[in-house]
N, CA, C and O atoms as CSV, one atom per row, in Angstrom:
chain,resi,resn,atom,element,x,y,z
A,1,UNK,N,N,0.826,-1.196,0.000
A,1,UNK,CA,C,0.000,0.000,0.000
A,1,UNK,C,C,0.875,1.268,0.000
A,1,UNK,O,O,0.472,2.343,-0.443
A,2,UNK,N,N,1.912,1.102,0.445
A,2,UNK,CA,C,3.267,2.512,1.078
A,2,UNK,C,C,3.550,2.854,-0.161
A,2,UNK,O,O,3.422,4.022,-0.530
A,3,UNK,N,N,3.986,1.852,-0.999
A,3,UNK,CA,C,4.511,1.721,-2.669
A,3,UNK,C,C,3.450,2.552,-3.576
A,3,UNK,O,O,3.834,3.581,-4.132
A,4,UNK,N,N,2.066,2.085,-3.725
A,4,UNK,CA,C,1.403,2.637,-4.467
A,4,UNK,C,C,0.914,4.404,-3.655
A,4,UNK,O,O,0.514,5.268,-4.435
A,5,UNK,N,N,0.992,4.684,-2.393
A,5,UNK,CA,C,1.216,5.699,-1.931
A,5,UNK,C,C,2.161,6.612,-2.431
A,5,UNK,O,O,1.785,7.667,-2.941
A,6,UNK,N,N,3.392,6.305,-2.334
A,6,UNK,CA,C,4.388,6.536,-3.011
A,6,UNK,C,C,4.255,6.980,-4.360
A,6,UNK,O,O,4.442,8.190,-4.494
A,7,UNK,N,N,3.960,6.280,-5.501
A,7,UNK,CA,C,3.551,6.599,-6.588
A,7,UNK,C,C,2.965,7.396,-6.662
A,7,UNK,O,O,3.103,8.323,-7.461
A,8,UNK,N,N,2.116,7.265,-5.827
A,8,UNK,CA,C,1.058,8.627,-6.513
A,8,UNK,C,C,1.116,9.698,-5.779
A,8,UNK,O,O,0.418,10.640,-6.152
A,9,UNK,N,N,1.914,9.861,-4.594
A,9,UNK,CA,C,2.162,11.441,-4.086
A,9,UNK,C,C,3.500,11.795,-4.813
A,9,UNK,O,O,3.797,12.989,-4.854
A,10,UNK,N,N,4.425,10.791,-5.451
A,10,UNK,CA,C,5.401,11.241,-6.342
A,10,UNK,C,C,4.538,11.742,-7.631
A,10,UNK,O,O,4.896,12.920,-7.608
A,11,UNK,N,N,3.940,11.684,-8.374
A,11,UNK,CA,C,2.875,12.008,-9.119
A,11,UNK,C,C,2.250,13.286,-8.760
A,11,UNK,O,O,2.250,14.137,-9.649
A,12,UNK,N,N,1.613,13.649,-7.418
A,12,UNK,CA,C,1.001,14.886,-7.443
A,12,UNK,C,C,2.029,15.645,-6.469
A,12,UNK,O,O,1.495,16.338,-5.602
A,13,UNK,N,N,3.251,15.612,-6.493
A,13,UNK,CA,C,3.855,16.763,-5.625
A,13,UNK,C,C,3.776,18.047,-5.915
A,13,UNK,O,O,3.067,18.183,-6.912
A,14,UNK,N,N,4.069,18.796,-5.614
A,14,UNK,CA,C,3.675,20.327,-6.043
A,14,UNK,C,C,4.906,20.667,-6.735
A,14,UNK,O,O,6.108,20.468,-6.553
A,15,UNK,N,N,4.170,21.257,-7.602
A,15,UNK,CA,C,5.130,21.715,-9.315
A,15,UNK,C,C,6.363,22.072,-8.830
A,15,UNK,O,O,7.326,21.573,-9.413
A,16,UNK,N,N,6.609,22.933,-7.756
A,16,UNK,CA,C,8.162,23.636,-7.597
A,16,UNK,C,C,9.184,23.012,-7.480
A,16,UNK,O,O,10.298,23.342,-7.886
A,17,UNK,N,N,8.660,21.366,-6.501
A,17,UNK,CA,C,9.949,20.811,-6.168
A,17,UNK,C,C,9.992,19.785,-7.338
A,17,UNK,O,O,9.092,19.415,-8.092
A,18,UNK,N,N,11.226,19.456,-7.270
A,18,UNK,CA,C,11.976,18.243,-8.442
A,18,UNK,C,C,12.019,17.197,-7.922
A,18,UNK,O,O,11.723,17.097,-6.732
A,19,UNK,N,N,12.522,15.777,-8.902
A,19,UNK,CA,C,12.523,14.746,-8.257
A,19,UNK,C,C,14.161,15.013,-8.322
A,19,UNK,O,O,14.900,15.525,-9.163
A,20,UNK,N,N,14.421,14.230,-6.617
A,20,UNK,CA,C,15.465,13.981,-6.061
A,20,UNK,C,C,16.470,13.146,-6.863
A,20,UNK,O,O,17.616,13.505,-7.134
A,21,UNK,N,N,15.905,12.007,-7.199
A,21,UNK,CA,C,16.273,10.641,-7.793
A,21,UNK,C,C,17.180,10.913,-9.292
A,21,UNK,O,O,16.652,11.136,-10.381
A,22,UNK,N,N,18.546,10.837,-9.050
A,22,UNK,CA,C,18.787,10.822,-9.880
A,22,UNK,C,C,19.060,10.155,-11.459
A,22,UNK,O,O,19.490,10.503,-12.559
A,23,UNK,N,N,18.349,8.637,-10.580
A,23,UNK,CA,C,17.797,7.231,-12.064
A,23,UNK,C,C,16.606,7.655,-12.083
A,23,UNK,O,O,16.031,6.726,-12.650
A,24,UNK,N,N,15.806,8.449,-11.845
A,24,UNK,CA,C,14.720,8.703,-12.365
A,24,UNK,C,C,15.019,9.902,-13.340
A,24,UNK,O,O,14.894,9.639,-14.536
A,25,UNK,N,N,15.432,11.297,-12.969
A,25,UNK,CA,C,15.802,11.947,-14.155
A,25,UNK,C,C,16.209,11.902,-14.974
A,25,UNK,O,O,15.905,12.482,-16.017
A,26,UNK,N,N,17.559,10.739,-14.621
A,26,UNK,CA,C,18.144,10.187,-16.309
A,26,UNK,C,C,17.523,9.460,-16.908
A,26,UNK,O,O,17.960,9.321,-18.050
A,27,UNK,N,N,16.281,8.637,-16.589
A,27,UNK,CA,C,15.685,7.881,-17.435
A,27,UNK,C,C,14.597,8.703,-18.050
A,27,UNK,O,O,14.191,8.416,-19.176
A,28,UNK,N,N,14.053,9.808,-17.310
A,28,UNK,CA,C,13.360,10.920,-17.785
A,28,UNK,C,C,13.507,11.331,-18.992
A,28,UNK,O,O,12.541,11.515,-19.732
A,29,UNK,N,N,14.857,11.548,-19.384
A,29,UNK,CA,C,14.988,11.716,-20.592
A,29,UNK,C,C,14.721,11.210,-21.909
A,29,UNK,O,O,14.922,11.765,-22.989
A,30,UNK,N,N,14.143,9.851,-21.618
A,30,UNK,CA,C,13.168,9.618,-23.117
A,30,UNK,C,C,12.496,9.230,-22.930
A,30,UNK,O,O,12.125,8.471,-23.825
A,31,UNK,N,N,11.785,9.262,-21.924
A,31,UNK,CA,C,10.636,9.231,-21.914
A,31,UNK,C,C,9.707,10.109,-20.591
A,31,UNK,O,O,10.273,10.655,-19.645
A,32,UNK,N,N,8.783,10.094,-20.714
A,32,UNK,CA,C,7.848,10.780,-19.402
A,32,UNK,C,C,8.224,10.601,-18.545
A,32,UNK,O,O,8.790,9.526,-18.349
A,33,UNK,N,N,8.107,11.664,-17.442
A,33,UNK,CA,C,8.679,11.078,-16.270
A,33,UNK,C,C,7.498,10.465,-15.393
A,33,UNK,O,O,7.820,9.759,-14.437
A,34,UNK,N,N,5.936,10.728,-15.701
A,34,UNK,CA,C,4.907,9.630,-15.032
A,34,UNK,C,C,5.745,7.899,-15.984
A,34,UNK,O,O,6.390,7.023,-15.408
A,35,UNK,N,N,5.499,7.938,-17.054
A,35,UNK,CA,C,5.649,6.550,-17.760
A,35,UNK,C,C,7.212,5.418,-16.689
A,35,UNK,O,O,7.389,4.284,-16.243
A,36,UNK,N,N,8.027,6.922,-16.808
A,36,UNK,CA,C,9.399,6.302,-16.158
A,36,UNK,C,C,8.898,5.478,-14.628
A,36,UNK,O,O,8.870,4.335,-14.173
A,37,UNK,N,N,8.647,6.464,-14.333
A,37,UNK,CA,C,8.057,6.077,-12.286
A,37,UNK,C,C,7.172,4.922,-12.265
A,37,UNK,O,O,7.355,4.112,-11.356
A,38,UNK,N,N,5.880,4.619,-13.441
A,38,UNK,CA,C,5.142,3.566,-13.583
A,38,UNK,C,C,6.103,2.321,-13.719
A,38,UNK,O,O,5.890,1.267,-13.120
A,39,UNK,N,N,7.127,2.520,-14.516
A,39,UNK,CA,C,7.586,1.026,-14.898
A,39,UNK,C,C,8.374,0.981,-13.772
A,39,UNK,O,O,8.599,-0.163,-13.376
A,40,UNK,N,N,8.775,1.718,-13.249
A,40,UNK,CA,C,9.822,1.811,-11.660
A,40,UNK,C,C,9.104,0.867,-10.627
A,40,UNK,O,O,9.365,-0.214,-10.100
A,41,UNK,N,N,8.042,1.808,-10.583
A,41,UNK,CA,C,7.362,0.965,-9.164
A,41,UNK,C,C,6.325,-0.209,-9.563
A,41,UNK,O,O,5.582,-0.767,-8.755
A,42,UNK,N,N,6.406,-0.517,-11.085
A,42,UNK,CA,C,5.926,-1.665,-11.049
A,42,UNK,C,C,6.376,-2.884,-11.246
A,42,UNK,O,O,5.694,-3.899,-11.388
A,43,UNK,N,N,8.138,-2.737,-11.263
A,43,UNK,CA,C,8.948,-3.084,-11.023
A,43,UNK,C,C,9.116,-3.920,-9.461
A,43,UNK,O,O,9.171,-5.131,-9.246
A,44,UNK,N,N,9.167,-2.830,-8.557
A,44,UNK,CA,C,9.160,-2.893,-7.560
A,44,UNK,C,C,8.337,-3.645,-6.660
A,44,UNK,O,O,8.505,-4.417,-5.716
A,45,UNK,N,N,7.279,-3.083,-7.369
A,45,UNK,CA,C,5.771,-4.377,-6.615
A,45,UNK,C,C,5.663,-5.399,-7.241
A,45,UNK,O,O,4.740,-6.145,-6.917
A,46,UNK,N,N,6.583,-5.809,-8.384
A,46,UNK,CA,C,6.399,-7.363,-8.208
A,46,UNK,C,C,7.706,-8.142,-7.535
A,46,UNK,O,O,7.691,-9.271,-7.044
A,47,UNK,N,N,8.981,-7.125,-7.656
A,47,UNK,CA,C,9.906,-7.491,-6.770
A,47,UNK,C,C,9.126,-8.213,-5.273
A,47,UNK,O,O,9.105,-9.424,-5.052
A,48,UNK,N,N,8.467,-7.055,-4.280
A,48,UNK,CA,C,8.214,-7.428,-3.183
A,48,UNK,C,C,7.185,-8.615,-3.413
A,48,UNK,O,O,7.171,-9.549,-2.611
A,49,UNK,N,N,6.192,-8.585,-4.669
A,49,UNK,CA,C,5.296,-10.036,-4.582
A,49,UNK,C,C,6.221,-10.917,-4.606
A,49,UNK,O,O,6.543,-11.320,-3.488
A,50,UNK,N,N,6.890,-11.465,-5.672
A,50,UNK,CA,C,8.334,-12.449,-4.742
A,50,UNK,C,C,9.023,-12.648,-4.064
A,50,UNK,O,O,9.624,-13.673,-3.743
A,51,UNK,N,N,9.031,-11.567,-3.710
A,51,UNK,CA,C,9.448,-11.957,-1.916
A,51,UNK,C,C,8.701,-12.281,-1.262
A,51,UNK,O,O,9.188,-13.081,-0.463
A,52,UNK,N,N,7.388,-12.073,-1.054
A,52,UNK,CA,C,6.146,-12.261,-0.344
A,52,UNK,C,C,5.712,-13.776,-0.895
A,52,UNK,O,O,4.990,-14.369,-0.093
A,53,UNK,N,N,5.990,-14.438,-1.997
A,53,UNK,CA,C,5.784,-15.290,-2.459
A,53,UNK,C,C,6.873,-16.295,-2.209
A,53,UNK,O,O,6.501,-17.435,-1.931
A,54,UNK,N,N,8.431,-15.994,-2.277
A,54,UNK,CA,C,9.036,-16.814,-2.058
A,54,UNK,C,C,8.945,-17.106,-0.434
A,54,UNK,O,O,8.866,-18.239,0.039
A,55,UNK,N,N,8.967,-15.945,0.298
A,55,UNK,CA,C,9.104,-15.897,2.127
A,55,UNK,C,C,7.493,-17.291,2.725
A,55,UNK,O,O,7.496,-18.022,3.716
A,56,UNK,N,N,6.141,-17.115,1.407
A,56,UNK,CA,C,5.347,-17.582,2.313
A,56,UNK,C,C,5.608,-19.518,1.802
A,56,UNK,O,O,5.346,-20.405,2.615
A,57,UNK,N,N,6.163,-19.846,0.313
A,57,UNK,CA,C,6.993,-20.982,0.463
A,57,UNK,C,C,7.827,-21.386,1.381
A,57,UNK,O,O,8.062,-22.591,1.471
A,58,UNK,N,N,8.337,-20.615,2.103
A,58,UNK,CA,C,9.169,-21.262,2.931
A,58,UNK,C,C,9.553,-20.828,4.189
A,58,UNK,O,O,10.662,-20.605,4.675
A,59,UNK,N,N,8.109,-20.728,4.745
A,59,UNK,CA,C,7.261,-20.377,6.032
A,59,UNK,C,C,7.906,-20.729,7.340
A,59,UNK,O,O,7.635,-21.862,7.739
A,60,UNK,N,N,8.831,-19.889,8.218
A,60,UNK,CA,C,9.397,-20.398,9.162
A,60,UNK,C,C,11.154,-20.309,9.121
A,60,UNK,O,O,11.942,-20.184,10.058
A,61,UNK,N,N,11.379,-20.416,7.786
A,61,UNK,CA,C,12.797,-20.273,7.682
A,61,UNK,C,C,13.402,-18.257,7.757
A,61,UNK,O,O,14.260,-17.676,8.423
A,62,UNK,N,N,12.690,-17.933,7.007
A,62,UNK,CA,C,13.038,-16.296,7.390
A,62,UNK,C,C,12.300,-15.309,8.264
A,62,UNK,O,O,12.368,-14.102,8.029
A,63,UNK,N,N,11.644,-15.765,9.200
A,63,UNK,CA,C,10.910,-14.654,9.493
A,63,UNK,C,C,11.021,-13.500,9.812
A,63,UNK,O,O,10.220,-12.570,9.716
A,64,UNK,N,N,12.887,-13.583,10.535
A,64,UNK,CA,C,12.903,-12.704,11.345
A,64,UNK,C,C,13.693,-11.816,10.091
A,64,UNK,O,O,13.123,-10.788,9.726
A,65,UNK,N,N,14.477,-12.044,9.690
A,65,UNK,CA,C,15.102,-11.645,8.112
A,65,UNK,C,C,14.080,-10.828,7.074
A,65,UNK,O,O,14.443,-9.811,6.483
A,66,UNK,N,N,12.717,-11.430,6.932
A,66,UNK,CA,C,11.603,-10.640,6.229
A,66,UNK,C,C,10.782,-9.653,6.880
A,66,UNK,O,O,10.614,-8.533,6.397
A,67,UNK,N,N,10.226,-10.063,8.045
A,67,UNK,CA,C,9.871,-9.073,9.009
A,67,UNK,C,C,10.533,-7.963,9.161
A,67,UNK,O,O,9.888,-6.932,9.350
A,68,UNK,N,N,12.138,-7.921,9.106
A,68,UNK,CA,C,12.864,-6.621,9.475
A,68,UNK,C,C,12.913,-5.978,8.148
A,68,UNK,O,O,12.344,-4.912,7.911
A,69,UNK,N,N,13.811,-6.845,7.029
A,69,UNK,CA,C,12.914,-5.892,5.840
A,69,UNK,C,C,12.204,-5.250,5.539
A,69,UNK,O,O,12.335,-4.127,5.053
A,70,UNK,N,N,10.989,-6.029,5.844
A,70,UNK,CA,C,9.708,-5.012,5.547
A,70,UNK,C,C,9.168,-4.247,6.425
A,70,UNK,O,O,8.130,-3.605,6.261
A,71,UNK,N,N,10.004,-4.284,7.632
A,71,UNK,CA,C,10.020,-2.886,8.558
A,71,UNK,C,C,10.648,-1.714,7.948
A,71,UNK,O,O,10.215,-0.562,7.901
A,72,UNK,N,N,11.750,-2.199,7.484
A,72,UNK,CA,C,12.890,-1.361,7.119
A,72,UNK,C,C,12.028,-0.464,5.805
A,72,UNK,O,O,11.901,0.730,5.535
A,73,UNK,N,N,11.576,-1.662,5.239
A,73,UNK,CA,C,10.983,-0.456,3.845
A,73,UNK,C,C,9.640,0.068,4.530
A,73,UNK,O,O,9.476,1.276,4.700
A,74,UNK,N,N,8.970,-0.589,4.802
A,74,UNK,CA,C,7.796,0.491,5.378
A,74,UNK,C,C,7.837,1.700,6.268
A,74,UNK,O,O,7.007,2.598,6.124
A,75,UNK,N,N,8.691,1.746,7.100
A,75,UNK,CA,C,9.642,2.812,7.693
A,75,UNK,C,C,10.146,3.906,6.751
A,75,UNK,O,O,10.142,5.098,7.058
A,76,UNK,N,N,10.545,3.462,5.679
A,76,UNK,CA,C,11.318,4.368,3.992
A,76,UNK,C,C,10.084,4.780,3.527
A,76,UNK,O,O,10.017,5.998,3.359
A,77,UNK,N,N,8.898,4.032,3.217
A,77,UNK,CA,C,8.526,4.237,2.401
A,77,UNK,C,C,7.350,5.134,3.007
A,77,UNK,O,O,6.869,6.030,2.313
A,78,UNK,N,N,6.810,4.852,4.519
A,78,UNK,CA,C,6.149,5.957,5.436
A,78,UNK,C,C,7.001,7.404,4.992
A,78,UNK,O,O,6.762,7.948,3.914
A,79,UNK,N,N,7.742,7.802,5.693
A,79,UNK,CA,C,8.833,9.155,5.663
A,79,UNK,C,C,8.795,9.518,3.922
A,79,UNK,O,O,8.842,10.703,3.590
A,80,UNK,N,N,8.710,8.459,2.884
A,80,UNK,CA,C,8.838,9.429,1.657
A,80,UNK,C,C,7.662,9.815,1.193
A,80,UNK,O,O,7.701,10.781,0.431
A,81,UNK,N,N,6.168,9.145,1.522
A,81,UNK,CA,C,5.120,9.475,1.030
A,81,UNK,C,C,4.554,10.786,2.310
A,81,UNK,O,O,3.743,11.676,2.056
A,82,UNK,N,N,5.116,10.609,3.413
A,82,UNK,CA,C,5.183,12.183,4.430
A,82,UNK,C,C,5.648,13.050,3.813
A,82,UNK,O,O,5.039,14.119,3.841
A,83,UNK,N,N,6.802,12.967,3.073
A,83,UNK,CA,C,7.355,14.070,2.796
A,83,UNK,C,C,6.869,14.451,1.481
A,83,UNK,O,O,7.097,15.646,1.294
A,84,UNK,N,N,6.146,13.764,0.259
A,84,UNK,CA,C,5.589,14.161,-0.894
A,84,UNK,C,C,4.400,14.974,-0.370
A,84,UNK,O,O,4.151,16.152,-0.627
A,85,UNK,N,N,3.699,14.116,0.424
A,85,UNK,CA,C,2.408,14.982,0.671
A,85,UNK,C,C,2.049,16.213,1.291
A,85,UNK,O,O,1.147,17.026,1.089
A,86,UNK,N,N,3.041,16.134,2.142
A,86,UNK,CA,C,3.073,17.584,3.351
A,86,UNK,C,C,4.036,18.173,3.187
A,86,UNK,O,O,3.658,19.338,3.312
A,87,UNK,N,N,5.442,18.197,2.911
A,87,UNK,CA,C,6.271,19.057,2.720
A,87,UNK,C,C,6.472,19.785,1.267
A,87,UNK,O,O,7.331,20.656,1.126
């Protein structure tokens, strides 16, 4: 949910500020920078469905290894969709 949050307050940030990312601007360059960010984070969300897919195959062996991960990014990915929306 943080991910597609993400997307789309990267999408409506307010005109003044730029994107930070500097593989996103260079890929900007041929193409859109909505089109660029779409294939980015849809990239991304199927990354984490395999992980979510490989972690629930083999139920018990990582938990504590996936759990902190996906602390770790939901933690990232809280603070960047804070900062698109409100700052």
């Amino acid at each position: 949910m943080l991910q597609i949050l993400d997307w789309h307050s990267t999408l409506v940030a307010h005109t003044k500020r730029g994107e930070t990312n500097s593989v996103l601007n260079w890929l900007g360059q041929w193409a859109r920078f909505a089109v660029v960010l779409s294939c980015v984070k849809l990239v991304f969300l199927a990354v984490l469905l395999l992980g979510y897919l490989y972690w629930r195959r083999h139920k018990g062996l990582y938990e504590l290894e996936y759990g902190a991960c996906l602390s770790i990014l939901a933690i990232a990915y809280g603070l960047a969709v804070f900062n698109n929306y409100v700052v």
